[in-house]
C-alpha positions in Angstrom: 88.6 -147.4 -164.4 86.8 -144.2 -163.1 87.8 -143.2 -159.8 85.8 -140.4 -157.8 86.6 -139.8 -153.8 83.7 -136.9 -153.4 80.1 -138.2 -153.1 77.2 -138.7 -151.0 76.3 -141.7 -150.2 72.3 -141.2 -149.9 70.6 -144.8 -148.8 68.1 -145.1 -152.2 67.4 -147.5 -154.7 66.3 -147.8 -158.7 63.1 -149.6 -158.8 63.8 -152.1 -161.7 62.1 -155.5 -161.8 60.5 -157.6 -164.2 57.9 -160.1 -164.9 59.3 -163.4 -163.7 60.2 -166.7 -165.8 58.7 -169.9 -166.1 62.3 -171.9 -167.4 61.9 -175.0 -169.0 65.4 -175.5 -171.0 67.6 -172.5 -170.6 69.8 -173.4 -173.3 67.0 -173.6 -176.0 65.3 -171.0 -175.1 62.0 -172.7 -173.9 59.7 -170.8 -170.9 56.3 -171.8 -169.8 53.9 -169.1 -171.4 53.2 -166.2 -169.2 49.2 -165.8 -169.6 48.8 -163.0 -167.2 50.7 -160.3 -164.8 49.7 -158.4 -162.3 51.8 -155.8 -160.2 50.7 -154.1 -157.3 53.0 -151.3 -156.2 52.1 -149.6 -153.0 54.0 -146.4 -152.2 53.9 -144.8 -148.5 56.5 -141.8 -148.6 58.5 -143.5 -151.0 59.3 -147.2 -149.7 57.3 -149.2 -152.4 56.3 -152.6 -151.4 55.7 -154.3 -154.6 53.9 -157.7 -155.4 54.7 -159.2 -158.9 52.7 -162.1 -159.9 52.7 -164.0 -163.2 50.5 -166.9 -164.5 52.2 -169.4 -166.6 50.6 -172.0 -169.0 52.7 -175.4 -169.9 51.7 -175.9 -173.1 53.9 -178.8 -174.5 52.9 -182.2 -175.0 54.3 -184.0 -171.6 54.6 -182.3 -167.6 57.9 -180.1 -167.0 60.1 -179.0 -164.9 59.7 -175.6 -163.6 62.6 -173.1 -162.6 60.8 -169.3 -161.6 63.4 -167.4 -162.5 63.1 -163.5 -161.2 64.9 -160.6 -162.3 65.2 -159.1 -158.5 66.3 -155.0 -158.2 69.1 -154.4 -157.0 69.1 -153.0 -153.1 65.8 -154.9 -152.8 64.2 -157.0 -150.0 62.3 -159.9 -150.5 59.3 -160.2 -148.1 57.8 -163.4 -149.6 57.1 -166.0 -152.7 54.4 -168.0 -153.0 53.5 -170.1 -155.8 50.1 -172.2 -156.4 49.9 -175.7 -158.1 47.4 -178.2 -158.1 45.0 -176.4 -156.1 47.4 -175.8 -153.4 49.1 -172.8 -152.0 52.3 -173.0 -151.2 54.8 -171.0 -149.7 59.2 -170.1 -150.0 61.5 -169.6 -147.4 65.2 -168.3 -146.6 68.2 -170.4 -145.5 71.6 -170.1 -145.3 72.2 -172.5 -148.0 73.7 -170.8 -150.7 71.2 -170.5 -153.9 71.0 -173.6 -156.6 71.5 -171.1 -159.4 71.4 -174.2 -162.0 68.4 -173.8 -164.5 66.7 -176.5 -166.6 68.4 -177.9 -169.4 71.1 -175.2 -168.7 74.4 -178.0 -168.5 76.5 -174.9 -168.3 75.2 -173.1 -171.3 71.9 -170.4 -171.1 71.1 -168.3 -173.5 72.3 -164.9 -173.3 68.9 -163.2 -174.2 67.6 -165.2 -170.6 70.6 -164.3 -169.1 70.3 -160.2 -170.0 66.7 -160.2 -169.2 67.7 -162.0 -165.6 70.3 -158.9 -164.8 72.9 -158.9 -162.5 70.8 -160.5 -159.0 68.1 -162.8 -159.8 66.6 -164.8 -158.0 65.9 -168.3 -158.2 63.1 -170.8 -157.3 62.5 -174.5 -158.1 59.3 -175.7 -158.1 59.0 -178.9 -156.2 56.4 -180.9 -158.2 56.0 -181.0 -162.3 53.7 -178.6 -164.2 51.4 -180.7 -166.2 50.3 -180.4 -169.7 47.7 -177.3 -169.8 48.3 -176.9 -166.4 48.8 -173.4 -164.5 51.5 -172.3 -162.1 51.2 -169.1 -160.4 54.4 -167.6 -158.6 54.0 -164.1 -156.8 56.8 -162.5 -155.2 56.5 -159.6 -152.9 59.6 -157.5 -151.9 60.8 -154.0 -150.7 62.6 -151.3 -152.1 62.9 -147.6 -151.3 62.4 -145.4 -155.1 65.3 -143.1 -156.2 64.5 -139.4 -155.5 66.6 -136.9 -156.7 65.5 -132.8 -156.2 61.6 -133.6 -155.4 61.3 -135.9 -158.4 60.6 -139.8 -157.3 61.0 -142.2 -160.0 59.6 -146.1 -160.4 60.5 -147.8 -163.6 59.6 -151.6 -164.2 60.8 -153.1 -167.5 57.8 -154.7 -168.7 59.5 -155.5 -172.0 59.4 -159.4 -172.2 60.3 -160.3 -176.1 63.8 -161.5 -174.9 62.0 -164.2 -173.1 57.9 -164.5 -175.3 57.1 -162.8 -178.7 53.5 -164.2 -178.2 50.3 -162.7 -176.9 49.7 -162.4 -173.0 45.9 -162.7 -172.3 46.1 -159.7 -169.6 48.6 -157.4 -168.3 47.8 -154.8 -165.1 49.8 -152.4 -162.9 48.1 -150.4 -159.9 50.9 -148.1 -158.6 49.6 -145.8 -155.6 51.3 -143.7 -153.5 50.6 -142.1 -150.3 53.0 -139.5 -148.9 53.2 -137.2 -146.2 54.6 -134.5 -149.0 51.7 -132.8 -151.2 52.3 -134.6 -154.7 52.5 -131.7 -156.9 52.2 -134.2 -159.5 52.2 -137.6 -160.9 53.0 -138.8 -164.5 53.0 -142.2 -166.9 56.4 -141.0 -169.3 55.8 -143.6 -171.6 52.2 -145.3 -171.5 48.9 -143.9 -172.7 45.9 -144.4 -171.6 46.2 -144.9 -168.0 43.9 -143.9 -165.5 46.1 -140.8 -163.5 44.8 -139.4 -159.9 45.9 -137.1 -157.9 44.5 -135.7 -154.5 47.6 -134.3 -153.6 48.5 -136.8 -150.3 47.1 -139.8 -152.6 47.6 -140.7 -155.8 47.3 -143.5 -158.9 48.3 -144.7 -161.5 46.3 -148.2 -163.3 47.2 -149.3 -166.4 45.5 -152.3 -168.3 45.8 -153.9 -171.5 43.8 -157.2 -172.7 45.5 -159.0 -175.4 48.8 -157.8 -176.6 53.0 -158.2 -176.4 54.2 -157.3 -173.0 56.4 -154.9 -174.9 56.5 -151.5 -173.2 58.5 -150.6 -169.9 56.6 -149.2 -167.2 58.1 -145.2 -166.1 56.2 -143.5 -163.8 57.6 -140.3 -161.9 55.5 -138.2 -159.7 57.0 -134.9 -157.9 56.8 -133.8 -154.5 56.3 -130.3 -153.6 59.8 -128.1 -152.7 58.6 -126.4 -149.6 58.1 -129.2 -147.7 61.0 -130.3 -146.5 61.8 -131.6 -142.8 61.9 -136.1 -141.5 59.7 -138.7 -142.2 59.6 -141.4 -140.2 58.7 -144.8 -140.4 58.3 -147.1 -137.7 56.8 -150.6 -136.3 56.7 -152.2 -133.3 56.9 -156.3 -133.1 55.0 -158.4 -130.6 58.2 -158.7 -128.6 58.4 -155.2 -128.1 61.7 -154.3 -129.7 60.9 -151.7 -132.4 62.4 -150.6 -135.9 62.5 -147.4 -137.4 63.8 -145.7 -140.2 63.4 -142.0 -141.5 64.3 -140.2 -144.3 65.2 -137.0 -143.8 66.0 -134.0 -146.5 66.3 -130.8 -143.9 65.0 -127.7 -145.3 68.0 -125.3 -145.6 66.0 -122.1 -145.3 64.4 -123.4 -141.8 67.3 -122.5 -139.5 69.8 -120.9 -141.9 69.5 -118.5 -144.7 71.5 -120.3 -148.2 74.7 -119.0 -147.8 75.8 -116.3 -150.0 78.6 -117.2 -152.2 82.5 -115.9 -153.4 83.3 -118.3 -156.3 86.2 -118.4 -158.7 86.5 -120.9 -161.4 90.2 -121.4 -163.0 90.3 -123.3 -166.5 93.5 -124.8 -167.5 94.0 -123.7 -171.1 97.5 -125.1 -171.8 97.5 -126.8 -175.2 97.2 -130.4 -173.3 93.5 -129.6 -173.3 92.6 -128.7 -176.6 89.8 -130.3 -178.1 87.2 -132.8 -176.1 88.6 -131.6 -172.9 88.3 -127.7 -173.8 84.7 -127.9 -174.9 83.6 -129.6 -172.0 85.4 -127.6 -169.4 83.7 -124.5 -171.4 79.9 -126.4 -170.9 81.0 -126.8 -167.5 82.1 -123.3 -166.5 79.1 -122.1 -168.7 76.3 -124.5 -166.5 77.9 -122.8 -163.4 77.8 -119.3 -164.6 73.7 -120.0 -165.1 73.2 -121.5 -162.2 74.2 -119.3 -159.0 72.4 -117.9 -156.6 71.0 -114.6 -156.3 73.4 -112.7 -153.8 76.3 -115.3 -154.6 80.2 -112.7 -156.6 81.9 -114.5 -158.7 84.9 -114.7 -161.2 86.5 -116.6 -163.8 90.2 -117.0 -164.5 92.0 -119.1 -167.2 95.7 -120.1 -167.5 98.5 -121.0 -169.9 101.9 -119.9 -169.1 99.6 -116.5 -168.6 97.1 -115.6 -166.4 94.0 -114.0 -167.5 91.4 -112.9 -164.9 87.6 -112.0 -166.5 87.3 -109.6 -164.2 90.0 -107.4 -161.7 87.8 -109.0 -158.3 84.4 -111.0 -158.0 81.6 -109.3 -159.3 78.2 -109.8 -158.1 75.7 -112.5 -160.0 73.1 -110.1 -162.1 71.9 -110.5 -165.7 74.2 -108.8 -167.1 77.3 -109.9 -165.7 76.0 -113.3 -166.4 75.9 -112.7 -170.2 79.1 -111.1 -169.9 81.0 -114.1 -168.4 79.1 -116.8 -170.9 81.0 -114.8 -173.9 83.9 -114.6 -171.9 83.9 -118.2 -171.3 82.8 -118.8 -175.4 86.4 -117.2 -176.4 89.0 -119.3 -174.0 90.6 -122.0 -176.3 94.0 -124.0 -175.3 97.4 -122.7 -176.0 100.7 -122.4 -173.7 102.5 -124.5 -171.0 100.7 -124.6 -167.3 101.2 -122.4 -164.6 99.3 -123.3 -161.7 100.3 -121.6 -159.2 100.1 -118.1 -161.2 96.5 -119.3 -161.2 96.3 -119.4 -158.0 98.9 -116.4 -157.1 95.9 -114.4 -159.0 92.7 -116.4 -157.4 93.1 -116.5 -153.9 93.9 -112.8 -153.2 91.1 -111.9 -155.1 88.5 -113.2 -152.4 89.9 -110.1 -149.9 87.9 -107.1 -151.6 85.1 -109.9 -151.6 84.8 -112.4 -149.1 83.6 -112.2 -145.6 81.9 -114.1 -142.5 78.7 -114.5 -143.9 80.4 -115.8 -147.1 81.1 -119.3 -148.3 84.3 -119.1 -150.4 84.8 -121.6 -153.3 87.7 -122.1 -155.9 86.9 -125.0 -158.7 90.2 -125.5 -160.4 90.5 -127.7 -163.9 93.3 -129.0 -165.3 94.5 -131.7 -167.0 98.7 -131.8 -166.6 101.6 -131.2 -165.0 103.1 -128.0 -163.8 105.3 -126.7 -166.5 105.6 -123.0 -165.9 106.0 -120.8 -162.6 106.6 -123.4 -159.6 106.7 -126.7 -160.6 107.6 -128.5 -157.8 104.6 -130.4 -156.1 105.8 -129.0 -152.2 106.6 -125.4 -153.7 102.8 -124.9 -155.2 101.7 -126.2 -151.7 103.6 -123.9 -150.0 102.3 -120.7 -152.2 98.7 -121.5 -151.9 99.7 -122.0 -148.0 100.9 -118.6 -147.7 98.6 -116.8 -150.1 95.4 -118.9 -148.0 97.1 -117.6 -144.5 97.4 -113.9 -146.0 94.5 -114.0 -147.1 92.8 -114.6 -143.5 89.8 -115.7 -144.8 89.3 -119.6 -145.5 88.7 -120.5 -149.2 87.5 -124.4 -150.5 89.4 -125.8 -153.0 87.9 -128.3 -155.2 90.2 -129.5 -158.2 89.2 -131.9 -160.8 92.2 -133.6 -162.9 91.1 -134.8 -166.3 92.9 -137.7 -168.2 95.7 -139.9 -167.2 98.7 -137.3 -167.4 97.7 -135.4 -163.8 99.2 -134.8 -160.9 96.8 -136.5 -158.4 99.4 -136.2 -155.7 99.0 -132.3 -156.1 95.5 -132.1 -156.5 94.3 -134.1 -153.9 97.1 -132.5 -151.5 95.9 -129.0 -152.6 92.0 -129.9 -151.7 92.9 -131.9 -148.7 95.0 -128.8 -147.6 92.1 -126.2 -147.9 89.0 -127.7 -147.0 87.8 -129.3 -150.4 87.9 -132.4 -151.9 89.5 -134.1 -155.1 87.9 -136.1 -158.1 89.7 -137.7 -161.0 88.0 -137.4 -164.4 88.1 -139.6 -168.0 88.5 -137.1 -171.1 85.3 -136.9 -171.5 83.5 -136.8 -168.2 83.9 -133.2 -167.2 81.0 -131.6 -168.3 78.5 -134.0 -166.7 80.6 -134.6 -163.4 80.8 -130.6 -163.1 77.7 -129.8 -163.3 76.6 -132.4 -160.9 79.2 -131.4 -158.4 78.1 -127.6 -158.7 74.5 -128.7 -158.1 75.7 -130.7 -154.8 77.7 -127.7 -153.2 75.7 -125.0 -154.8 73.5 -125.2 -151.1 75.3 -127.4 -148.8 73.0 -128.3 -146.0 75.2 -130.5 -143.8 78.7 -131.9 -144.0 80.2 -134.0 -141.8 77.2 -134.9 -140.2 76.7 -136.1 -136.8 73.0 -137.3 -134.7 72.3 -136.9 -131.4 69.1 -138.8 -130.1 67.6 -138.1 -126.5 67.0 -141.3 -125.4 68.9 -144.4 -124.2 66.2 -146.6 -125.6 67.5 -146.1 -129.0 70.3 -148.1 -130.3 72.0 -149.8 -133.4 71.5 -146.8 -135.7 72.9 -146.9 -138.9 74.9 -145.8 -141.4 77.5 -144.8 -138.5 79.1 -142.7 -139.5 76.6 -140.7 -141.3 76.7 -139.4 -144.9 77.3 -135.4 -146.2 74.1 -134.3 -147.2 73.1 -131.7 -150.3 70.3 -129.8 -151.1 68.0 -131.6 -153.4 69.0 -135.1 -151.6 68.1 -137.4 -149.0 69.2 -139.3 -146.0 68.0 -142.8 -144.5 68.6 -143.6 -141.0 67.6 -147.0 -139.2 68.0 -148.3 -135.9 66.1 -150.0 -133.2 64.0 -148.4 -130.3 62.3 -149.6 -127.0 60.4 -147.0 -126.2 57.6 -145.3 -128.2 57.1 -141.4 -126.9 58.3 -139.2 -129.3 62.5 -138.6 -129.1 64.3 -135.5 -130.1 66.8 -135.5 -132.9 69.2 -133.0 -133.6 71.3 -133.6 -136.9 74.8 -131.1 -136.5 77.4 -130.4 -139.4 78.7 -127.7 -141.4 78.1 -126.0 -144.3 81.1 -124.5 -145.6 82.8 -124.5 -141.8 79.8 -122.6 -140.9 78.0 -124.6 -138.2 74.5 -125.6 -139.1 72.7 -127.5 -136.5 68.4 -129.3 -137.2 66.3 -130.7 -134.8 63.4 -132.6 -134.8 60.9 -134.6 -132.9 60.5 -138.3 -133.7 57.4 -140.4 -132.9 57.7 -144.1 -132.9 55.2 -146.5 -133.2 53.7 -148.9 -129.8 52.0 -151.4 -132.0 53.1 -153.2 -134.9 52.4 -151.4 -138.2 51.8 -154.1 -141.1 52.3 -152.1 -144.2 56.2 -151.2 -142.2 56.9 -154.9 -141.5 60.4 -154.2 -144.5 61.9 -152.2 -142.2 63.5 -154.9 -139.9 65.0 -156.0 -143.3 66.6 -152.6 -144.2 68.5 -152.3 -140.5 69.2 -155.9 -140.8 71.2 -155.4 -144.1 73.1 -152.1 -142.6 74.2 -153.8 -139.5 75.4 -156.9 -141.7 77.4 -154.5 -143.5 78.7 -152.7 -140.1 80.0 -156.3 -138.8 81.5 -156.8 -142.2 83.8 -154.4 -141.4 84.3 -155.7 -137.9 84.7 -159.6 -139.4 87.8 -158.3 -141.6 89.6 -156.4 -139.4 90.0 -159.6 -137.3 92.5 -163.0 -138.7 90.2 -164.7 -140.7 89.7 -168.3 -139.0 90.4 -167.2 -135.4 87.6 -167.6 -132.9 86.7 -164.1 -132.8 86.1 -164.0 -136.8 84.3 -167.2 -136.3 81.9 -165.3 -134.3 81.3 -162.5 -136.1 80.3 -164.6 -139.0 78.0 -166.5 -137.4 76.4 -163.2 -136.3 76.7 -162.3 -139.8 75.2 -165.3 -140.8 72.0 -165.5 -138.0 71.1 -161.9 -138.9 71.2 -163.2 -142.6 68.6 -166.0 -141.7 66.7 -164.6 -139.7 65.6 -161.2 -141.2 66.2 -162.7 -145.1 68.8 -160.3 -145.9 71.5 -161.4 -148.3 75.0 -161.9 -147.2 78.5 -163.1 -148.4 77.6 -166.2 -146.3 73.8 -166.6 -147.3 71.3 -166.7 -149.9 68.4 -167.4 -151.0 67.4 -171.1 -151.2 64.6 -173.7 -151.9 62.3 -175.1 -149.5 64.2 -178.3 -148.0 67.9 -177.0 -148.3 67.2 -175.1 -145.0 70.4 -175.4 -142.4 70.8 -174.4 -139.2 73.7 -171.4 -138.3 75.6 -173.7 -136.8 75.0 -176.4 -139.7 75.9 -174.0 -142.2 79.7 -174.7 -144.2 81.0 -171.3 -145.1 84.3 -170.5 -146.4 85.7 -167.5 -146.4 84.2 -166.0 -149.6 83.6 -169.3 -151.4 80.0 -168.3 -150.6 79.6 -165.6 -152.8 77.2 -165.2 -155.3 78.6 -165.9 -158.5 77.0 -162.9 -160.3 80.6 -160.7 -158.1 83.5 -162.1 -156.8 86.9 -159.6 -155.4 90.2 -160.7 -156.6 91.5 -158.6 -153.6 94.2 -155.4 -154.1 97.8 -155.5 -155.3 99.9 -154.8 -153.8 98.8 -155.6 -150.0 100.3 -154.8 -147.7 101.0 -151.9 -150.2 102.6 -147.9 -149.8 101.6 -145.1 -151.3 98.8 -146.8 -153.2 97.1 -149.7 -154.3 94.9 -151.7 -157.4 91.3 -153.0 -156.0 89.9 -155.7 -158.1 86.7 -157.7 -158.6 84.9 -159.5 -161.0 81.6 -159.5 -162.4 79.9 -162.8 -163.7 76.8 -161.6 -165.8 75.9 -158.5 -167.4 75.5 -155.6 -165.6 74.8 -152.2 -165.3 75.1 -150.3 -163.0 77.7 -147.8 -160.6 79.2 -150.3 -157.9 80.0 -148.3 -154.5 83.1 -149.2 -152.3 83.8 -147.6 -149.1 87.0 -147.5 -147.3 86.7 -148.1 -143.2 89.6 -147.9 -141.0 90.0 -150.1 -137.8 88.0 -148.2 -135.6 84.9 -148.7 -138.1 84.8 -145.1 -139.8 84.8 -144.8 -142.8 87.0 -143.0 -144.4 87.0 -142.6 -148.1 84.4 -143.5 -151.1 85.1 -144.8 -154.3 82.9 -145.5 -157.1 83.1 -147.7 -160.6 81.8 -147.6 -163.6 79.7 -151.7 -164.4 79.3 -152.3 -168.4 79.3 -156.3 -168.6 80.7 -159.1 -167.6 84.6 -158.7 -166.7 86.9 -157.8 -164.3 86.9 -154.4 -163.0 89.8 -152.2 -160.8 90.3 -149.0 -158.9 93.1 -147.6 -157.7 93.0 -146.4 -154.1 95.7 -143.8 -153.3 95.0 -143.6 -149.4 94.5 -139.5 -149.5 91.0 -138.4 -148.8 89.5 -135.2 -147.5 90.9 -136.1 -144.1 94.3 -135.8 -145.7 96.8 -139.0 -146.3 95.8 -141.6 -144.0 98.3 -143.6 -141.4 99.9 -146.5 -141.7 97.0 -149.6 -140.4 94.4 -152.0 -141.3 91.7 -150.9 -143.6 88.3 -152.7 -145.1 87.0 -151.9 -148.5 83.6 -152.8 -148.4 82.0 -153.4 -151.8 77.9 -152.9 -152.8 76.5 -154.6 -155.4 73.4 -153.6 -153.8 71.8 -156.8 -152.6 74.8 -158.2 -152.1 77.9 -156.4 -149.8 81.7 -158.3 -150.1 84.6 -157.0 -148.1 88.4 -157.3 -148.1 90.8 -156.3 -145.8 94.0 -154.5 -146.8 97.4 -153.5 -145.2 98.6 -149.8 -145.4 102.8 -149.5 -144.3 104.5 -146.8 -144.5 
């Protein structure tokens, strides 16, 4: 499986839900007809609260049993369902039962069009009392999310495509998306439905769509695009009757407001031994070729490429112009694979290259691709260590190193040590992943706004903040931070870091709400979710079953319950299967929902590395995050895998980060699934 140790972790969501399901007989394939849907999506700077409710129709011959079946988004919060029957009303709630997850006329088999149109975290909802012959049911479900945004674009997809489920009519189908944000909304757009009505006043905006009569057969994508010069925090805050407040803001700091972009030395070494002929070579060429495009105005550069021979484009970095862009793309066209691997030629002719360039002022950046072993010049791993040691201490000047190793046949013991050793970072690539994961990459460092972040808040009233510790943080990206507050003047923030080991240091003012602001009522949900996942950590690092594990859980489980957050002990769960904390039976992991399960690492305890596993029920989709926390809480390493289906995934975890290779100890993987967050604990020993 796909393995990558550098990435920010930015607290955002894909919008994706669905119309929900009226299930009669799962295994035949028979659904009440859905008459009617109506979504309602209100946006205020990007957290969309979003009401989906459907009208369904029994028309069989005798009264049914009804199973609302709902596609929920992953990294969603429900807020509330209600469903109306027989003239009545009636209203859902959260326990700490786990979910009945059983469908009508299921007995163990459901057909896998219902079960690919339910996704990987559905949930679940039996309706109490039969739905008659020609009778209506009307379920609405309401729930939180915060949209994806990636460089000032904020997107909102709903798959509105129901043929797995009805090929027949639906008398009326309506969407009213709005969005209010504090950002000018440089525009809004409908990718792939005509016809709706579009405004724009540049704080407010619309989209309505409407269609009378027709096959709910068209997903809903709407993007709109905030404007790029407005960057800073946005908060978001309410304050509950018992005076204990919530906040949460996201913040994308503007990296021209206290520092100018930093000006650039950058070398790029391609490894064109014959191991990377083909695939490999014609992506690492698309790769170096993006980069080449994209620098920054002020920013030198150089290319070199390496066999058993060193070849340098130019003698030093030359500075980024027109011409010496064209130059370097032709370069870059004629480099094809050949020769044994000399690394640390490459380097031997690299790093001294930055002294006729580099200086204070300067960030200075090596990207170094290669696919083998050393087979020319040094080859032992210690002796290439040693070289770029004394070439880097020579040098005077600090230079980051950030290697990417494509295919199975690397050295990841050198290439992490190498980027560990000199300020960088390592990632691990498939054959044919290097031109997308490069270009990504260069986009994140290209202007580094603050790594290895740290918060300061003037105030003692403010507590609980999470994610602790917080995430690195790119131009073109975003940070979400929640926490708690009793008090309501405005408190200074100052976010520190580095860019580049340059410090880099943001402050701002936050004002907090005294009263209790409805349309914010989500955000006790989103700090209840990241604290969950903060005492996960804490509940694994203690002997599961003792009496202080038995605490945590129930902590676990209370803040489950009460704010309606998912758990590894909790779920969502009809009205009268409600439990008390206490009442509850949980296991330790029995309670899982059944969509992911861990099989745990092997070996464990385990030295120098070790296999994660888990196991995914249903088909889905998606990238699933796992982050590494040692015993004192902090995390300290990120990996990420690649979901395609049902099956059972793994990862192997090597124990070397950016902080170099960790100590013997305790550590917690703690896997998202987005709505749902499983842990394990694992032993290092060295």
């Amino acid at each position: 499986m796909k393995f990558i140790p550098f990435f920010l972790f930015v607290f955002t969501f894909t919008i994706v839900q669905a119309n929900g399901v009226g299930v009669i007989n799962a295994s035949t394939g028979v659904y009440a007809k859905m008459t009617a849907s109506v979504i309602t999506a209100t946006v205020d700077n990007q957290v969309a609260i979003i009401s989906a409710k459907q009208t369904f129709k029994n028309i069989l011959a005798t009264e049914q049993i009804i199973k609302y079946a709902f596609p929920l988004p992953e990294g969603a919060s429900g807020l509330n369902l209600r469903w109306y029957l027989n003239g009545v009303w009636s209203t859902a709630v959260f326990s700490s039962t786990p979910q009945d997850t059983s469908l009508p006329g299921g007995g163990g088999t459901i057909l896998q069009n219902l079960k690919t149109y339910l996704g990987a975290t559905p949930l679940y909802f039996g309706i109490p009392d039969k739905l008659k012959k020609d009778s209506v049911l009307i379920v609405e479900l309401t729930y939180v999310q915060l949209l994806t945004y990636k460089n000032g674009n904020v997107d909102f997809s709903y798959p509105n495509d129901y043929r797995l489920i009805q090929t027949v009519s639906v008398d009326s189908q309506y969407i009213n998306f709005s969005i209010n944000s504090q950002r000018t909304i440089d525009s809004v757009t409908s990718l792939n439905h005509s016809g709706a009505i579009i405004q724009n006043s540049g704080n407010l905006a619309s989209i309505i769509w409407k269609k009378i009569e027709g096959l709910a057969n068209a997903n809903f994508q709407f993007r709109y695009t905030l404007r790029s010069t407005e960057l800073g925090l946005f908060g978001l805050s309410t304050n509950l009757p018992d005076s204990l407040g919530y906040f949460a803001f996201i913040i994308e700091p503007n990296p021209n407001a206290s520092v100018d972009i930093l000006k650039k030395v950058f070398t790029l070494i391609i490894d064109r031994s014959g191991s990377m002929s083909g695939t490999k070579m014609i992506q690492a060429k698309n790769g170096a070729s993006f980069i080449v495009n994209n620098l920054n105005e002020g920013d030198k550069f150089n290319l070199i490429d390496f066999d058993d021979i060193i070849t340098s484009f130019r003698p030093k970095h030359v500075l980024f112009t027109a011409q010496t862009r064209d130059s370097a793309l032709q370069y870059i066209a004629q480099v094809d694979a050949r020769g044994m691997t000399n690394i640390s030629g490459a380097f031997e002719t690299a790093i001294p290259q930055f002294s006729f360039s580099a200086d204070s002022t300067t960030a200075n950046i090596i990207i170094f691709l290669t696919d083998g072993q050393a087979t020319a010049g040094l080859i032992n791993t210690q002796d290439i260590l040693n070289k770029i040691q004394t070439l880097s201490i020579t040098l005077e000047r600090k230079v980051a190193i950030f290697a990417f190793g494509i295919g199975a046949d690397v050295n990841t013991q050198l290439l992490s040590l190498i980027s560990s050793q000199n300020n960088g970072v390592s990632e691990f690539l498939g054959n044919d992943e290097l031109e997308k994961r490069i270009t990504d990459f260069y986009l994140k460092i290209r202007n580094p706004v603050l790594v290895n972040t740290t918060m300061t808040l003037a105030s003692n009233k403010v507590r609980e903040v999470f994610p602790n510790p917080l995430p690195n943080l790119y131009k073109g990206e975003q940070m979400l931070v929640t926490g708690i507050y009793s008090q309501t003047p405005p408190i200074d923030l100052t976010l520190k870091g580095t860019a580049f080991g340059k410090p880099v240091t943001y402050n701002y003012s936050l004002t907090l709400s005294d009263t209790a602001i409805a349309k914010n009522q989500f955000l006790p949900k989103i700090w209840a979710k990241k604290k969950i996942e903060n005492l996960l950590v804490k509940y694994y690092n203690l002997q599961i079953g003792s009496a202080q594990a038995d605490s945590v859980k129930k902590q676990i489980i209370a803040l489950s319950v009460s704010y309606g957050v998912i758990s590894p002990f909790t779920s969502f769960s009809n009205p009268g299967n409600v439990q008390s904390v206490e009442g509850s039976s949980t296991k330790n992991q029995t309670n899982q929902p059944t969509t992911f399960r861990i099989d745990g690492n092997f070996p464990n305890p385990f030295n120098p590395s070790t296999t994660l596993r888990f196991t995914v029920a249903s088909d889905v989709q998606k990238i699933v995050q796992i982050r590494i926390y040692n015993s004192l809480g902090q995390m300290v390493d990120e990996l990420f895998v690649s979901v395609n289906g049902s099956g059972t995934y793994s990862i192997v975890w090597n124990a070397k980060t950016k902080f170099g290779i960790l100590p013997s100890g305790a550590y917690v993987a703690v896997f998202d699934f987005g709505t749902t967050l499983l842990a394990h604990k694992m032993l290092l020993m060295k």
